[in-house]
C-alpha positions as CSV (number, residue, x, y, z in Angstrom):
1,X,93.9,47.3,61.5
2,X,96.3,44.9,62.6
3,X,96.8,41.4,62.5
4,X,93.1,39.4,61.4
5,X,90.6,39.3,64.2
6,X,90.3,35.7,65.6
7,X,87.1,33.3,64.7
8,X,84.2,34.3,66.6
9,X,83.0,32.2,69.6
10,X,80.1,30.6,69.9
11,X,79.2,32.0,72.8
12,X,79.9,35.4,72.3
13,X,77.0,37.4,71.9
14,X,74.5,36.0,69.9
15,X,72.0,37.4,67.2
16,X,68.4,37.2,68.5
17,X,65.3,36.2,66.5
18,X,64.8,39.9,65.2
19,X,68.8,40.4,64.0
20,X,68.6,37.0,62.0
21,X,65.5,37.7,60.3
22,X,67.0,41.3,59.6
23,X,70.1,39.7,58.1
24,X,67.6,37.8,55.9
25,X,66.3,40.2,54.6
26,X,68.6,42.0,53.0
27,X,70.5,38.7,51.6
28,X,69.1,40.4,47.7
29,X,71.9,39.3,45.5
30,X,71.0,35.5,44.7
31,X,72.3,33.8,41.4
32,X,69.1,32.2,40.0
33,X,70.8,28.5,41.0
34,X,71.3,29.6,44.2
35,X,68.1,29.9,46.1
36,X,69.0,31.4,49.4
37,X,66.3,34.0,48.7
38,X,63.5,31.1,48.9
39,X,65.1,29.7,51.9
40,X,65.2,33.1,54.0
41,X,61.2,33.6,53.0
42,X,60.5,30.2,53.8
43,X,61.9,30.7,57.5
44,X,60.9,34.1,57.8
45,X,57.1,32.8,57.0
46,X,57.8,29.6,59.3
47,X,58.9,32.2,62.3
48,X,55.8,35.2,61.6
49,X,53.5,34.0,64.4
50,X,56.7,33.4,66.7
51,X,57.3,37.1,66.4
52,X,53.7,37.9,66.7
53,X,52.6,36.2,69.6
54,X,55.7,37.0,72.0
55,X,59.0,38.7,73.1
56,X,62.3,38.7,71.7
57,X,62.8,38.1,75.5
58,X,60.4,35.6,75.8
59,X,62.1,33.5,72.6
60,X,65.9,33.7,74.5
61,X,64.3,31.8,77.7
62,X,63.5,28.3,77.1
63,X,65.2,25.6,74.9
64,X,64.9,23.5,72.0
65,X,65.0,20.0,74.2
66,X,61.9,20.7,76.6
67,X,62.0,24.5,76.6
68,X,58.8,26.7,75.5
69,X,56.8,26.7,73.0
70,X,58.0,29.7,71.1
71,X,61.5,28.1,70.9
72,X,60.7,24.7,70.4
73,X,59.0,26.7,67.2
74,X,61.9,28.2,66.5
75,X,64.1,25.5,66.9
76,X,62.0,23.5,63.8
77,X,62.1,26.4,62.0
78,X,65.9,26.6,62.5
79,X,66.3,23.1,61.5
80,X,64.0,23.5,58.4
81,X,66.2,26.5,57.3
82,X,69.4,24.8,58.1
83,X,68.4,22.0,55.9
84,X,67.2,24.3,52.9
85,X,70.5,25.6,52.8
86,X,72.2,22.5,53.2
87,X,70.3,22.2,49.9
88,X,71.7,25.0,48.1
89,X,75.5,25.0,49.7
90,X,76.7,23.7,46.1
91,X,75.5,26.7,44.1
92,X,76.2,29.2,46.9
93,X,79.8,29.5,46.4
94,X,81.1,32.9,46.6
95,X,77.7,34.7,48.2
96,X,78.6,36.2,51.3
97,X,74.9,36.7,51.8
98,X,74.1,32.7,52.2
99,X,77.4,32.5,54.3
100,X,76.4,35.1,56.5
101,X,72.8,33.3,57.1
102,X,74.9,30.1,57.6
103,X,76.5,31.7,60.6
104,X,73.7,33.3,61.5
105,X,72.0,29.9,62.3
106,X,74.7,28.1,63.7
107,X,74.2,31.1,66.2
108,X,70.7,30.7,67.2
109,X,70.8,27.3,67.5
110,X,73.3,27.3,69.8
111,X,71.8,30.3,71.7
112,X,68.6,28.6,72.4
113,X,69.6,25.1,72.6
114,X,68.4,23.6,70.0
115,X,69.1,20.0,69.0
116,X,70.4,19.4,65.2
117,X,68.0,16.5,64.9
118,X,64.4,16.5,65.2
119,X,61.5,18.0,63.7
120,X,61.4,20.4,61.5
121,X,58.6,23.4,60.5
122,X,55.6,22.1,58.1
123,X,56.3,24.2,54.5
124,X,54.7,27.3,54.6
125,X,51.3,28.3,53.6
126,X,51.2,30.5,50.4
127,X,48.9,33.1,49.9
128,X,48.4,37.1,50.9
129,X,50.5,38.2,53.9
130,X,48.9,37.5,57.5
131,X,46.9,40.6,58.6
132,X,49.0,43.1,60.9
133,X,52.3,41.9,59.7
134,X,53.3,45.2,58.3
135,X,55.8,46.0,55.1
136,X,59.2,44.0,55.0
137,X,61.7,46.4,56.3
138,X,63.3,48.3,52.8
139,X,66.0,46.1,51.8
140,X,69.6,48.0,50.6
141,X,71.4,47.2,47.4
142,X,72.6,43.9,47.5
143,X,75.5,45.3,45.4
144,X,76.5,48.1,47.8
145,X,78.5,45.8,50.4
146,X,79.2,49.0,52.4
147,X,76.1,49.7,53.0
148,X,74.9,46.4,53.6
149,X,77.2,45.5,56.1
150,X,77.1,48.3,57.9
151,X,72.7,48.1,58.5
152,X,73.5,44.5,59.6
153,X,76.4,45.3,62.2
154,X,75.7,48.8,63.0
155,X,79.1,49.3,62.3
156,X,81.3,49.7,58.7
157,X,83.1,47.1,57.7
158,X,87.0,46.4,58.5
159,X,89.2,47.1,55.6
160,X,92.7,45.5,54.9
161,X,95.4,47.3,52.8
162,X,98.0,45.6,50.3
163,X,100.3,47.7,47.6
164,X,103.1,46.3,45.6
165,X,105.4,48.9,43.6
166,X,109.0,49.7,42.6
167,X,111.4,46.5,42.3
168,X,109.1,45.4,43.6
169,X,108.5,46.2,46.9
170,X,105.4,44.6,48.6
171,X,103.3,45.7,52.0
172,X,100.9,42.4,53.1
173,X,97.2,42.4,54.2
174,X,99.3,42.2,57.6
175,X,101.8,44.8,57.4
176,X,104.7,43.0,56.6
177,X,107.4,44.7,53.5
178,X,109.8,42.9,51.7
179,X,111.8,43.6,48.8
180,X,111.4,40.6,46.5
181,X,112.4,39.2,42.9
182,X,109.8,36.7,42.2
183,X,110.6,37.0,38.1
184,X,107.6,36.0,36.3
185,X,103.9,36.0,37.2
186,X,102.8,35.4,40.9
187,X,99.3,36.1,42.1
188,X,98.9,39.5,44.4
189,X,95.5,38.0,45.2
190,X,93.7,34.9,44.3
191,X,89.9,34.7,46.7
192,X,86.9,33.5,46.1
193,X,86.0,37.2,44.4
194,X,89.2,38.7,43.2
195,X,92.3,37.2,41.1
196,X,95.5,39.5,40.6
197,X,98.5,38.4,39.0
198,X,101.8,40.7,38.5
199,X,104.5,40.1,35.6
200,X,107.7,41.1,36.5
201,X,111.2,41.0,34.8
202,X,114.5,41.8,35.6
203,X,115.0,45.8,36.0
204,X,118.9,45.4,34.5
205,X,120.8,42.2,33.2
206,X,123.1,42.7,35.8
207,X,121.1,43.5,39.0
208,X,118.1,40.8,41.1
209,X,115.7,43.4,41.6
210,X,112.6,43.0,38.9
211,X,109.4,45.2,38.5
212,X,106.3,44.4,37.5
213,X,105.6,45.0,33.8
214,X,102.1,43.3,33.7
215,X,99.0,42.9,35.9
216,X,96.3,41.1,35.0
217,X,93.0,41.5,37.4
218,X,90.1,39.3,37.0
219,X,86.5,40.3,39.1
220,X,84.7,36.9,39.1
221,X,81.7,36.7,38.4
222,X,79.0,37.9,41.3
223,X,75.4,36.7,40.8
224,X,73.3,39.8,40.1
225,X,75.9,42.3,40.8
226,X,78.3,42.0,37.7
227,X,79.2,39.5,35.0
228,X,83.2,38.3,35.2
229,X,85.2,41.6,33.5
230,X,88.9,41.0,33.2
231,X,91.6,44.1,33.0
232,X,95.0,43.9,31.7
233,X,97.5,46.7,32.1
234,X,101.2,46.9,30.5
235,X,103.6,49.3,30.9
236,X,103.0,51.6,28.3
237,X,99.2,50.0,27.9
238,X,96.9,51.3,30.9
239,X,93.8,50.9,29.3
240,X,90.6,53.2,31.1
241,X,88.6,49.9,30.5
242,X,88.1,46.4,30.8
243,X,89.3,43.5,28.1
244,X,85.7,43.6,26.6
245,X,85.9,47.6,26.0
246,X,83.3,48.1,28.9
247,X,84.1,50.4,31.6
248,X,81.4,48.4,34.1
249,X,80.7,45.4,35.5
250,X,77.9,44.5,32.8
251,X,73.9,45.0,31.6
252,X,72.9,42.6,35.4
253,X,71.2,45.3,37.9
254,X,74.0,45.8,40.1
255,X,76.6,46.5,36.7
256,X,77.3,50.2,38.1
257,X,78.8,48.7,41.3
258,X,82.3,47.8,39.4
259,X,83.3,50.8,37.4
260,X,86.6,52.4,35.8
261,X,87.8,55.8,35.7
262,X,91.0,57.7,35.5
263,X,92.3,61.6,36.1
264,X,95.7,60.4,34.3
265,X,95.2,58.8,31.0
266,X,98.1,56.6,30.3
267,X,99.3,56.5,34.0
268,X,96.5,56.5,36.5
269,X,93.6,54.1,36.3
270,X,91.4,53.6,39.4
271,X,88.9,50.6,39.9
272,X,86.1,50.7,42.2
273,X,83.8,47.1,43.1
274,X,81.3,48.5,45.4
275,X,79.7,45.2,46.0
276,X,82.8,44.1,47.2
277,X,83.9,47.0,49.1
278,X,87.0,47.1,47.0
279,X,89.0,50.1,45.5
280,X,92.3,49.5,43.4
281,X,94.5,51.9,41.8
282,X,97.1,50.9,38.9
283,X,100.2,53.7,38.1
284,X,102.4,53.9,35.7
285,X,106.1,55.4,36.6
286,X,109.9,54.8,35.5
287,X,108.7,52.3,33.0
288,X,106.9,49.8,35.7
289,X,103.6,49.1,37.0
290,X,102.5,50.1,41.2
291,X,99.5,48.1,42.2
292,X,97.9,49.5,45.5
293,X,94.1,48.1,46.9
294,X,91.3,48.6,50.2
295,X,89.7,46.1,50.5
296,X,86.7,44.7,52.8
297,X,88.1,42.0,55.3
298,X,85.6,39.4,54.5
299,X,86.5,39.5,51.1
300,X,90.0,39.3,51.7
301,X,89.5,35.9,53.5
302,X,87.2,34.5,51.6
303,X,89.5,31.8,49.7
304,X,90.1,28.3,50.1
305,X,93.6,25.9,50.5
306,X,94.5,25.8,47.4
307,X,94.6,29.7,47.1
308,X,97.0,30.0,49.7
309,X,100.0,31.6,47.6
310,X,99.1,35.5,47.6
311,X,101.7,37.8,48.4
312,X,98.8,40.0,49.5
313,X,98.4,37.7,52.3
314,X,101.7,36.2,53.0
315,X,104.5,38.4,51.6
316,X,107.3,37.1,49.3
317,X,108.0,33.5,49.9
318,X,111.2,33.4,52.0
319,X,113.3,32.3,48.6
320,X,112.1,35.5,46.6
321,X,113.0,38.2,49.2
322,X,116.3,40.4,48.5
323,X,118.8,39.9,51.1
324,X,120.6,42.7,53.2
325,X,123.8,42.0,51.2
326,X,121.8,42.1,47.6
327,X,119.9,45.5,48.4
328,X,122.9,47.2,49.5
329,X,125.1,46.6,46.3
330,X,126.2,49.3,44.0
331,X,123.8,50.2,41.5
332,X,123.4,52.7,38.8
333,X,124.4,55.9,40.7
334,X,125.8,56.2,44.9
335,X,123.4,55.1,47.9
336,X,124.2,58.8,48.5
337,X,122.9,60.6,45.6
338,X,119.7,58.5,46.1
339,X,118.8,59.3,49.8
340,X,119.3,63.0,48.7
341,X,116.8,62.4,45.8
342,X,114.1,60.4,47.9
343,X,114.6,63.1,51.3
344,X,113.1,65.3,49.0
345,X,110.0,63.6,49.1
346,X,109.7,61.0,51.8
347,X,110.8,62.7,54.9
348,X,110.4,60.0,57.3
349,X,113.3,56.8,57.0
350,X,110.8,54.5,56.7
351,X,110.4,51.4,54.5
352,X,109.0,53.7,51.5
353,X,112.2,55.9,52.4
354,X,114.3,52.8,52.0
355,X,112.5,51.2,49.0
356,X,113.0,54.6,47.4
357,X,117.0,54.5,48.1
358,X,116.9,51.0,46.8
359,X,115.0,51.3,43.5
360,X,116.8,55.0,42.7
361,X,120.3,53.7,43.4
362,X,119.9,50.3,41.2
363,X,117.4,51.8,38.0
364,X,119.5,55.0,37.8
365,X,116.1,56.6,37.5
366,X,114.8,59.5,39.8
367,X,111.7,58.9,38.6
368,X,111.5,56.0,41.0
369,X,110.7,58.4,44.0
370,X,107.5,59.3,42.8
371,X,106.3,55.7,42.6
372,X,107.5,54.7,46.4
373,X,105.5,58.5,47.6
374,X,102.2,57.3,45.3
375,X,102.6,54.2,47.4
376,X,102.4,56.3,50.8
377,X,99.9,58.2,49.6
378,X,97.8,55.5,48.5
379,X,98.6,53.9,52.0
380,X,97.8,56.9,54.1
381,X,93.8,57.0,52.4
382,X,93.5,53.7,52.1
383,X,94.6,52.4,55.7
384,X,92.4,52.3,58.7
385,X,94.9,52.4,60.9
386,X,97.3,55.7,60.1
387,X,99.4,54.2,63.4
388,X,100.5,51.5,60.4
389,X,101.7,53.8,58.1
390,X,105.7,54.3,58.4
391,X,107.0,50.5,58.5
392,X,110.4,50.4,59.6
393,X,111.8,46.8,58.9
394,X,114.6,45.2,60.3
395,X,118.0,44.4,58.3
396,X,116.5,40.8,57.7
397,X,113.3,41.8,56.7
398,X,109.6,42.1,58.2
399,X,109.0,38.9,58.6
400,X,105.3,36.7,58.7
401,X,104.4,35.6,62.1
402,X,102.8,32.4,61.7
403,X,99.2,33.0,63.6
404,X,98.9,36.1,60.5
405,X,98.5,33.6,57.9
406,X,97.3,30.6,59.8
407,X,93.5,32.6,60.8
408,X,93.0,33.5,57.1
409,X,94.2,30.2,55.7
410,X,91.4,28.6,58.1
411,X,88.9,31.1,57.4
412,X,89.2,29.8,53.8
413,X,89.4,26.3,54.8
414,X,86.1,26.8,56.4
415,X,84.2,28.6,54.0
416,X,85.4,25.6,51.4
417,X,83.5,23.4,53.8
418,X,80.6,25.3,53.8
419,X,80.3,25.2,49.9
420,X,80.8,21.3,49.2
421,X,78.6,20.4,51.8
């Protein structure tokens, strides 16, 4: 896909009675502080005879200030629930289930015109389940986002694409590709779920270009799903597991979600986090590191502020990208020699095309052409949207328009709200 999709209206369609409660039920993965489970049973006990004793249709008509019965019913019980997770906001942080039901709220409440004061639903009655209510619906594994998403929306979930490889060369979340130099550590990603941070150095005393020698990826800790697992790769040091030997995300129930495995030792490792619909591959060539990831949209946004520097998200920082002048100086072996070495394998003049000239021509090292073709081949399965595959940047540069990071930066900014309230 293309640029992010903009922040949903309020008055765009509208999840009825039946979707919400849905949506609750499949919120499993609650950290035992975080007591979003008790606040989705408490609403869906509140809301039982509503759904019993009329319509879906009948619920949509009247309003919370002097409509019907059934929603001046549901409008308490939307208040009570709004309130419980008010309640739990602090110790939420990070659970896309209890922002989802957030949402999900603010939605019906609008739909049926409910007021945010008033009163709210008496606590419900505990005890067996009222006669004729039937089994709760089967509820998915909380720690198979996938599938999760895609019972709620009917649909799969949109996936965003970042790789950073060569010297080194990075494609944004929003396909943009620079060349950049940024020496040192700088974060890849830093979210709410994910941190990734590459290590680079110079690639010759004499020439700007760097590549990334270390990358350090931390999976934060996700309530049931997986305890925090850290990996470290070097170049020469591509460990098939994490820091703590494991090669999963831990003894909670959903440990099997996160998992390691490799076809390559030594040069291939490939990282899957199922409850974040995430899938990363690490290579090893011509002595540096490639870093290439799919990830689930939501995810992707989900950070705050202070997280804006990712060059996942916003590209090199104007002050780390090669210039025209700088990635056209003589390196190692002709400009020549390396176009014939990289035609071999990247047929199309694209930005891999040109990344290969670049890397080939400065490092001396054919090897370098396999790295930028693992890059388009891990772009080719990984995008959604083969029409993005072949960037073709101008002289300058692709450069960020600003609406690509402002919609994420205020998707985080929101969510931050949501969690200190």
């Amino acid at each position: 896909m293309g640029q992010p999709s903009s922040p949903r209206s309020p008055h765009d369609s509208s999840p009825t009675l039946s979707t919400l409660t849905f949506l609750l039920l499949l919120c499993g993965h609650a950290h035992s502080q975080c007591k979003i489970l008790r606040c989705n049973a408490e609403y869906v006990s509140s809301t039982l005879s509503l759904r019993g004793g009329g319509s879906p249709g009948a619920l949509r008509g009247g309003g919370g200030r002097g409509g019907g019965l059934a929603s001046g019913g549901l409008c308490r019980a939307l208040r009570s629930y709004a309130l419980c997770t008010r309640r739990t906001a602090r110790t939420c942080r990070g659970d896309l289930a209890f922002h989802s039901a957030v949402h999900g709220i603010e939605d019906l409440m609008i739909q049926h015109n409910c007021s945010r004061q008033g009163p709210t639903a008496p606590p419900p009655a505990r005890g067996p389940a009222l006669p004729g209510a039937g089994p709760a619906p089967p509820t998915p594994d909380p720690c198979d986002y996938v599938g999760r998403f895609s019972r709620l929306h009917g649909r799969p979930p949109d996936f965003l694409h970042c790789a950073s490889f060569g010297d080194p060369h990075v494609r944004s979340f929003y396909h943009h590709f620079h060349t950049c130099r940024v020496q040192g550590a700088w974060p890849l990603l830093d979210n709410d779920f994910l941190f990734v941070q590459a290590t680079s150095s110079p690639v010759a005393s004499w020439a700007n270009a760097t590549t990334t020698r270390k990358l350090t990826i931390i999976f934060k800790n996700m309530q049931e799903c997986i305890d925090q697992k850290v990996y470290q790769a070097e170049v020469d040091n591509l460990p098939a597991a994490f820091e703590d030997g494991s090669i999963n995300g831990g003894d909670r129930p959903g440990g099997s979600s996160l998992s390691i495995q490799t076809t390559n030792p030594g040069s291939y490792v490939e990282i899957r986090a199922a409850y974040i619909g995430t899938t990363i591959i690490i290579r090893q060539t011509a002595g540096q590191l490639s870093f290439s990831i799919k990830v689930a949209e939501d995810v992707a946004r989900a950070f705050s502020a202070e997280q804006d520097l990712q060059l996942c998200v916003g590209g090199c920082p104007p002050s780390q990208r090669l210039s025209r002048s700088e990635r056209n100086r003589r390196g190692a072996i002709t400009v020549d020699t390396a176009r014939q070495l990289c035609k071999e394998g990247l047929p199309v003049e694209d930005a891999y095309f040109q990344s290969c000239v670049f890397d080939v021509s400065v490092s001396g090292d054919p090897n370098f052409t396999v790295a930028a073709q693992a890059a388009l081949e891990d772009a080719r399965n990984f995008l959604p949207d083969l029409e993005k595959l072949h960037l073709f940047p101008s002289d300058a540069g692709a450069r960020l328009s600003p609406a690509a990071f402002l919609v994420p930066l205020l998707s985080g900014l929101f969510v931050l709200w949501l969690c200190v309230q």
